[in-house]
N, C-alpha and C positions, 0 to 999 in steps of 0.2 A: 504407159500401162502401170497401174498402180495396183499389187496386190492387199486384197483387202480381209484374207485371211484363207484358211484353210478347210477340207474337206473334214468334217468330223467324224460321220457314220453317211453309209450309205442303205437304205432300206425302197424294197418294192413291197407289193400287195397281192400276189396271187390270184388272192378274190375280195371283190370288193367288200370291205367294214370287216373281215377277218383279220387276224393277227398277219402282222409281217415280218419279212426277212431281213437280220443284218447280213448285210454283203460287204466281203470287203474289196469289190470292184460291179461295176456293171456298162452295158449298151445303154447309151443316151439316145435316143432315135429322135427323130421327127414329132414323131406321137407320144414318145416320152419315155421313161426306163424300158426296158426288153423285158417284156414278158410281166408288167404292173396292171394291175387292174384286167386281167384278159378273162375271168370270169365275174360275175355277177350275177343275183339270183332277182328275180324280176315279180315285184307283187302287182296282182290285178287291184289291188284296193288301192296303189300310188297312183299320183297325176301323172298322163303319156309324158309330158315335158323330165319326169324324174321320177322313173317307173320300178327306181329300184329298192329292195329289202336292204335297211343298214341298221348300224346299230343306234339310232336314232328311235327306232318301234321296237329293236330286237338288242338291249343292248350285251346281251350275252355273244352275240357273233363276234366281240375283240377277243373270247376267250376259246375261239377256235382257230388253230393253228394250220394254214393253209402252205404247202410247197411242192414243188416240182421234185414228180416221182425220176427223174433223171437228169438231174440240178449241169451238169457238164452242159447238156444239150442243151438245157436251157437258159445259160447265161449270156450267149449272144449270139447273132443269126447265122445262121451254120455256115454261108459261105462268105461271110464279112471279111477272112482275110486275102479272098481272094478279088474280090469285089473293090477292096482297097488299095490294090497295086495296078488295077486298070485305072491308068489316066483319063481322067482327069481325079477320079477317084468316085467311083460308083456305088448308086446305093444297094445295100443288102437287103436279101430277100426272106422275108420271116420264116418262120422254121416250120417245119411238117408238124401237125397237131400231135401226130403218136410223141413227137420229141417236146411237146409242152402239157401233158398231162398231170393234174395237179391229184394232190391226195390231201385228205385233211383229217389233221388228229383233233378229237371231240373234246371237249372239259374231263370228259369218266375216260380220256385215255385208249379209244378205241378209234382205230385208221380205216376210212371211208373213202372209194374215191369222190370227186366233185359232184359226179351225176349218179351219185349213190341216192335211190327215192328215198333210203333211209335218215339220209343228211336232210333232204327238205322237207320229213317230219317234224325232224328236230327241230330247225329251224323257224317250223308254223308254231311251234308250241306254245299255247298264251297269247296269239296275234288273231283268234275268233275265226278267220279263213284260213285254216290250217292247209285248203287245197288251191289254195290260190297264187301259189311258188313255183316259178319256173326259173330252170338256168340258163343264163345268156352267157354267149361267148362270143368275143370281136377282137379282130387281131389290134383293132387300135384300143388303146389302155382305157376304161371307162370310169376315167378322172369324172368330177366333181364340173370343174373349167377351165384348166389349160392342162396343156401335157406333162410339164413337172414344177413339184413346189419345192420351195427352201425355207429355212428355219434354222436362226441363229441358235444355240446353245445360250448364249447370254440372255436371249427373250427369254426362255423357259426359265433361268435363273429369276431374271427381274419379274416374272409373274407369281412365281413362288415366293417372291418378296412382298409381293401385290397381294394375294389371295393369303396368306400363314401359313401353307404348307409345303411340304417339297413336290414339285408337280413332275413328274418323268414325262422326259421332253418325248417318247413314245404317244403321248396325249395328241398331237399336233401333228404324226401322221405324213411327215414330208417324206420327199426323196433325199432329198440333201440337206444334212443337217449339217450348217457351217459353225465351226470354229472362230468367233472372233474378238479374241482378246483384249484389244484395245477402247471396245464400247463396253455398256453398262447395259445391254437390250434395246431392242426396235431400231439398230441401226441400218437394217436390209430393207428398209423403209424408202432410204435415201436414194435406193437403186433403180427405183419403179422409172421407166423412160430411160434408162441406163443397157447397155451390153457387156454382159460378163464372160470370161475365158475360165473355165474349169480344168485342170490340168493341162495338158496339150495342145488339146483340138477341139475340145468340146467349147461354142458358143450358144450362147442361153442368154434372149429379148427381155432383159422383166418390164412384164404389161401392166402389173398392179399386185396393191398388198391381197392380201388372202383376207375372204371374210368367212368369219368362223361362227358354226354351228352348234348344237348340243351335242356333237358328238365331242368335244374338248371335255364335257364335263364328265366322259365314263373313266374311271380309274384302269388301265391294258391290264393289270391283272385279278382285279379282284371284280369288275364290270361295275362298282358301284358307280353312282353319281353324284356328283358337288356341284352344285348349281352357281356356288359363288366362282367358277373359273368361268365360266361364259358371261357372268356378270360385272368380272372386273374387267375384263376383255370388253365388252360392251362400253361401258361406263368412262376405261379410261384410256380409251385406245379405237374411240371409233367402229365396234365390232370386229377389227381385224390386226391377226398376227401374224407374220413370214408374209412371204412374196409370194405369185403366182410367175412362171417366164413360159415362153417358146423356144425350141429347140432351133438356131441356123443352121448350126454344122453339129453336124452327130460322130461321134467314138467312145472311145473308153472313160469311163473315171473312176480312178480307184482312192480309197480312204489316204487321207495325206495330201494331194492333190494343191495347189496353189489355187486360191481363187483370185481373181483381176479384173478390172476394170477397165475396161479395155476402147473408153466412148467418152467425149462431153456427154453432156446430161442434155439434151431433147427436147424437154417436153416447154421449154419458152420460146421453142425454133420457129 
């Protein structure tokens, strides 16, 4: 087992293309962070295949601040530590919806719950079918395509070498933003067809790198746009940065966390 660095930051997504949470632990599940992506707001004007409002048509939604009105309950599934001491070790049961209830603070600073009509005003605003916004809710995370991603800290460095400016590795939107010191960027590359160990217990399949969209090019706090970071991403890197993986074995990972390699490499097997 060879580690290959560390947990850097850990962040989920309340609702889908809003702002996200740094955590400094969370539930890896099956379907991915505990309580990531469990809302989403659904335009009738997107393709059925990918029916959802992002910040891609609306790119002001990074600049709404979405979290769990009772953040304790909602860090991980309310009877996972009991679920955990039954042998062989059992899986946990997601949490009552009253205990995952999200609220989201607007740009002007005003707290709305999720299925506030007033939030999917806002939201239409500028998009021509102002009434064509519903909210979806699903207990499994409604990721992009796979259940969680990773993102070295060093890519975002070496992109921000790429492109001229400093890029906030927040741009890129992972769950797990690793630590690893000893590359220069796109070393998480290497791992696709690989099995990693995250702290403890947590194992995670990487299936393939991540191909990235225009939402890289909105700035998390000012929502502007720079077209040259999906263009150098394009141009010099295949369209794709960080990994996509699948969850084996689910528990905790908290910030700090050893990462490890835990497999030969696969994919000449």
């Amino acid at each position: 087992m060879a580690i290959i660095g560390r947990v850097e930051g850990l962040w989920r997504y309340p609702v889908k293309s809003m702002r996200g949470e740094n955590l400094n632990e969370v539930f890896l599940s099956f379907a991915g962070v505990y309580g990531d992506r469990l809302f989403a707001f659904r335009s009738a004007a997107k393709p059925k295949g990918f029916p959802y409002l992002t910040g891609r048509e609306q790119a002001k939604m990074l600049l709404y601040r979405a979290y769990f009105r009772h953040p304790i309950k909602a860090a991980q599934p309310p009877n996972l530590a009991e679920a955990e001491a039954m042998g062989p070790g059992l899986n946990p049961i997601p949490g009552d919806p009253a205990d995952l209830v999200v609220d989201v603070e607007t740009p002007s600073g005003n707290v709305l719950s999720v299925d506030d009509p007033a939030l999917i005003k806002a939201l239409g605003e500028g998009l021509g079918q102002p009434d064509s916004l519903t909210l979806l809710r699903s207990e499994r995370a409604m990721t992009d395509c796979r259940p969680v991603s990773l993102f070295s800290v060093q890519t975002a460095h070496r992109l921000s070498e790429e492109v001229g400016i400093v890029l906030d590795k927040r741009r890129f939107r992972a769950n797990i933003f690793m630590n690893m010191p000893s590359t220069s960027g796109f070393a998480e590359d290497a791992f696709v067809s690989r099995t990693l160990r995250v702290g403890r217990k947590v194992i995670i399949s990487v299936l393939e790198r991540d191909p990235r969209c225009a939402m890289i090019t909105i700035d998390p706090d000012t929502a502007e746009r720079n077209a040259a970071v999906l263009s150098t991403v394009m141009k010099a890197h295949e369209g794709k940065a960080g990994i996509y993986g699948a969850v084996l074995a689910e528990g905790i990972v908290r910030v700090g966390d050893d990462i490890a390699v835990v497999d030969q490499d696969v994919s000449s097997v």
